[in-house]
C-alpha positions in Angstrom: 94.4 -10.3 -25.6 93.5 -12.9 -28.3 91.8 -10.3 -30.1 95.0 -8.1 -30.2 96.8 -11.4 -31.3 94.4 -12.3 -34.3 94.7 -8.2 -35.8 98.1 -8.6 -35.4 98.3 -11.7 -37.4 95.7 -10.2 -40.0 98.1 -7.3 -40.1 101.3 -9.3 -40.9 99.8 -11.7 -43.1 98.4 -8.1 -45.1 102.5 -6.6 -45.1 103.6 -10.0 -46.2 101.5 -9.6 -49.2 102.0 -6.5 -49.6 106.0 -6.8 -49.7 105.4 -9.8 -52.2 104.2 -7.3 -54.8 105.6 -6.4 -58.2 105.8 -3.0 -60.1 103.5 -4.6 -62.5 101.1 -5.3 -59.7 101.4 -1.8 -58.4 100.8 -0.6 -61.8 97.8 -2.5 -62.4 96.3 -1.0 -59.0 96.8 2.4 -59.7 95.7 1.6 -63.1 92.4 0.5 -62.0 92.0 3.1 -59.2 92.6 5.8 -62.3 90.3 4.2 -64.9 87.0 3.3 -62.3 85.8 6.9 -62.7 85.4 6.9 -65.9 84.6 3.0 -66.5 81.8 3.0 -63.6 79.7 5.4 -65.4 80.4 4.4 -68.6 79.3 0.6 -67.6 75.9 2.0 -66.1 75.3 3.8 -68.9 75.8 0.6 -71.1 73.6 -1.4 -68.7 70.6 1.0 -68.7 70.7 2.1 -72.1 71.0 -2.1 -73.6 68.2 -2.8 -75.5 66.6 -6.2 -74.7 66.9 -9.9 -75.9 64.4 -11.2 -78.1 63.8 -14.8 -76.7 61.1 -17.3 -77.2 59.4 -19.2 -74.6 61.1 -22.4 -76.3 64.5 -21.2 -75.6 63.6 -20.0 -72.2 62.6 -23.1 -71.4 65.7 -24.8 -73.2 68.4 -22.8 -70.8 65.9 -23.9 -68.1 66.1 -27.3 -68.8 70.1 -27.3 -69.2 70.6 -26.0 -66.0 67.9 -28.4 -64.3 69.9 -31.0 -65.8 73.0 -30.3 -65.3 74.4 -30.2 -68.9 75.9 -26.9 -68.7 79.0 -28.1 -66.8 80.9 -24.5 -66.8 78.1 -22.1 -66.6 78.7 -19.9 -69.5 75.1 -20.5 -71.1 73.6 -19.9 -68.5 75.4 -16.7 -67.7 74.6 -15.6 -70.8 70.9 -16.5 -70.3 70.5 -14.5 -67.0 72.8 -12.2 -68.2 71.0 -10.6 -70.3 67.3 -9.0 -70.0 64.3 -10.7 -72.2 61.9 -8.0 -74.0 58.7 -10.1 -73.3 57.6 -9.7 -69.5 56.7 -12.5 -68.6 59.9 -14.3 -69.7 61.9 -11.7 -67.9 60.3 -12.3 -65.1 61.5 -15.9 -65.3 64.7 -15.0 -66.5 65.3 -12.6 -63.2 63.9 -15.2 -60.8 66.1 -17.6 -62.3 69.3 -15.4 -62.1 68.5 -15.7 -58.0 69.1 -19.1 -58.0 72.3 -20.1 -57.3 73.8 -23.0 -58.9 74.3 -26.4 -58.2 70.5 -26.2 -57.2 69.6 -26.9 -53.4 66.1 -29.0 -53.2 64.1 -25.6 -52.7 66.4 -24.2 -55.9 65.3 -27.4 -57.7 61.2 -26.9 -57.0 61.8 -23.2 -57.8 63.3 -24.1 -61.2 60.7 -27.3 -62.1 57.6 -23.8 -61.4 59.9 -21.7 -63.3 60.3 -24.4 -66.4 56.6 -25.3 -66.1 55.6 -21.4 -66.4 57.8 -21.4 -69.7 56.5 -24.1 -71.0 53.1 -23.2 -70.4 54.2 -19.6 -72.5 55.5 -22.0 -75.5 52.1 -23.4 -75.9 50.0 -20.1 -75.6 52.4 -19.2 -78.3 52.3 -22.2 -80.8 49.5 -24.4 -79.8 50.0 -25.9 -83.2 53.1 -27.4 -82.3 51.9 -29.3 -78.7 48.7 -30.5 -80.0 47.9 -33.8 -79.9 
């Protein structure tokens, strides 16, 4: 019986909602059922036809440490840091393991991100020893 109560309730709550709507929001739906046809494919050829970022280990590591820290308060850098595919390997493959973590970082995010950071860092000084020696 409850269970006939609660789908009932889902089911008002729904035609409330649904009574509440505009022409413009109407609009707007039929708009977007229209247009995903063509924008779906369109997007996936986009995506799989991008060319990737050129990034160095040092900025790797920079977006890295932001996020670690915390200084990125709305996320947009590093959205556009995970966002966006790195042509060297081995920073994509940081770059993809990072975009799985989910922000604010959890204790097992955080050691994840310190092995992450550490691997990026370790790729700055293959690439310019010059700089790190000392």
């Amino acid at each position: 019986m409850r269970i006939m109560e609660r789908e009932q309730d889902v089911l008002g709550e729904w035609m409330a909602k649904a009574r509440s709507w505009t022409w413009r929001d109407v609009a707007d739906a039929a708009l977007t059922i229209a247009l995903a046809p063509v924008a779906i494919p369109i997007a996936l050829i986009v995506r799989l036809t991008e060319r990737p970022m050129e990034r160095s280990a040092e900025e790797v590591a920079h977006y890295l440490r932001a996020a670690f820290a915390g200084e990125d308060a709305q996320g947009w850098d590093w959205a556009d840091f995970v966002g966006i595919r790195i042509a060297d390997r081995e920073l994509e493959d940081i770059r993809a393991r990072a975009a799985r973590l989910a922000l604010p970082l959890t204790a097992e995010g955080a050691m994840e991100m310190r092995f992450l950071l550490a691997r990026a860092e370790r790729a700055a000084r293959r690439d310019h020893p010059e700089r790190f020696d000392s």
